[in-house]
Structure formats: structure tokens, C-alpha cells
N, C-alpha and C positions, 0 to 999 in steps of 0.2 A: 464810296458808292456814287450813282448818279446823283442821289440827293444830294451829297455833302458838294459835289462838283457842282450843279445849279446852284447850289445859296452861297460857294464860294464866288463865282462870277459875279452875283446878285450885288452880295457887298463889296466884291473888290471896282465897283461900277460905282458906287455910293462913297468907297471912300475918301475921296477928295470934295464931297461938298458936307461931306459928316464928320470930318477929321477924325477919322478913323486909326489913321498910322500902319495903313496896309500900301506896303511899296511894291508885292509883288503878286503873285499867283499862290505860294505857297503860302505868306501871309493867309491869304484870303481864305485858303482852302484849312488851315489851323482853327482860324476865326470861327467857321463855319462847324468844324469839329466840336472845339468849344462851347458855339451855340447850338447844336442839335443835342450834343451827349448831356447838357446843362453841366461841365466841370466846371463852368468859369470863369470869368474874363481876368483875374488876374491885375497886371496894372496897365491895362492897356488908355486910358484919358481918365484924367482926374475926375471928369463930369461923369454921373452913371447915366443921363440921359443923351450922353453924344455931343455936347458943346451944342443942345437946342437943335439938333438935327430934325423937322418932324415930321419926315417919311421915315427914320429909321426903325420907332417903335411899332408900327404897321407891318415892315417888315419881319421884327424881330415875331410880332406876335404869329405872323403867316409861318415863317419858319418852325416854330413851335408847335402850332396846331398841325402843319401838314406831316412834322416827323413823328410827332403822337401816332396821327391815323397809321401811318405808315409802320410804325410800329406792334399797332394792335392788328391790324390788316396781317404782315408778317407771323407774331406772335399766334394767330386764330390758324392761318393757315400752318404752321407747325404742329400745334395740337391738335385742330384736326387729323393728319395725317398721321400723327403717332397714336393716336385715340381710337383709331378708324373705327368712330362710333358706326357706322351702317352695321360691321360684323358684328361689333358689341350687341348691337341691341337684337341680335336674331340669337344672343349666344344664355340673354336671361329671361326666365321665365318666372311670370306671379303667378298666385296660387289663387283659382276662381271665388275662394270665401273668405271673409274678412271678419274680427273681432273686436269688436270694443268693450274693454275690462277697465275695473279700476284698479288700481293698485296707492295703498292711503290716500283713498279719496282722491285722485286725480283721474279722469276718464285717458286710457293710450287706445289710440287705433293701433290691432298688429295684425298682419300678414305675413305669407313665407314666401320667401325669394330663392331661386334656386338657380346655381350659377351651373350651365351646362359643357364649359370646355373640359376638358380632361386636363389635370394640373400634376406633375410630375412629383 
């Protein structure tokens, strides 16, 4: 996706003052996979901090946060659109009276819900 292209460029720009051990394009755009999907770095430098790199953690942590949003951003607007709560909610109806009963000594509020689609 665009994302993974943007933070591929990002760090294939970083790896030579971060000893990264990214020689090419697809390197970069691996990396970037790696770090968005969290599977991993594998054995890419013995240091987990970058051999002292310290813009890299700033990066790493931007990357992170922005593929979160970008994720929950995606994921809402899926279930919305599968959900199509607007039709939902014109499709249930509550019931104008309400009861509070005990049952062994515990108070439940109950109401009745009534689901109006026709269900085959």
C-alpha cells in the first residue's frame, strides 16, 4: 500500500547513518512490511537499538502509531459499512414500559426488544 511505500523510502533514507543493511528499494519496502505488520526484524543488526541510531526510534514509533490509526480508521469504516447501523437502528424497536424485578434477591431491569426485519 502507500503506507508501506512511504516508510519504505523513510528508512531506505536512514539506512546508511543507521546501519541498517538496506542496499536497495525492496530491502526497504520488506523492512517497512516487517515494521508495520510487527512480524519482526529477524536478524537484521545485532544491536536492537540500531548501533545508537537516535532518530530511528522516533521513526520507528511514528510508524507504529500512524499504521494503528490507519488500521482502526480502515477496520471502523468496514464495519460500519457491513453493520449499516443507520438501517439497523430504524429496523428495532423498544417497548414504552419497563420492569424492575428481583430474582434471589438481585434487582434486573427487563424490557422487550422487538426485531422488525422479516427473517427467512
Amino acid at each position: 500500500s502507500l503506507n508501506h511505500i512511504l516508510v519504505a523510502l523513510i528508512f531506505w533514507s536512514l539506512s546508511q547513518s543507521c546501519k541498517l543493511d538496506i542496499r536497495d528499494f525492496n530491502t526497504a519496502f520488506l523492512f517497512s512490511i516487517e515494521t508495520t505488520m510487527t512480524i519482526g526484524y529477524g536478524l537484521r543488526s545485532d544491536d536492537p537499538y540500531m548501533d545508537g541510531c537516535e532518530g530511528f526510534p522516533a521513526v520507528l514509533f511514528f510508524v507504529m502509531v500512524a499504521s494503528t490509526a490507519l488500521d482502526a480508521c480502515l477496520l471502523g469504516l468496514l464495519y460500519g459499512r457491513i453493520s449499516r447501523a443507520d438501517k439497523r437502528g430504524r429496523s428495532i424497536c423498544f417497548s414504552n414500559k419497563a420492569v424492575i424485578r428481583r430474582i434471589n434477591n438481585i434487582p434486573y431491569f427487563m424490557f422487550q426488544l422487538c426485531e422488525m426485519r422479516s427473517h427467512q
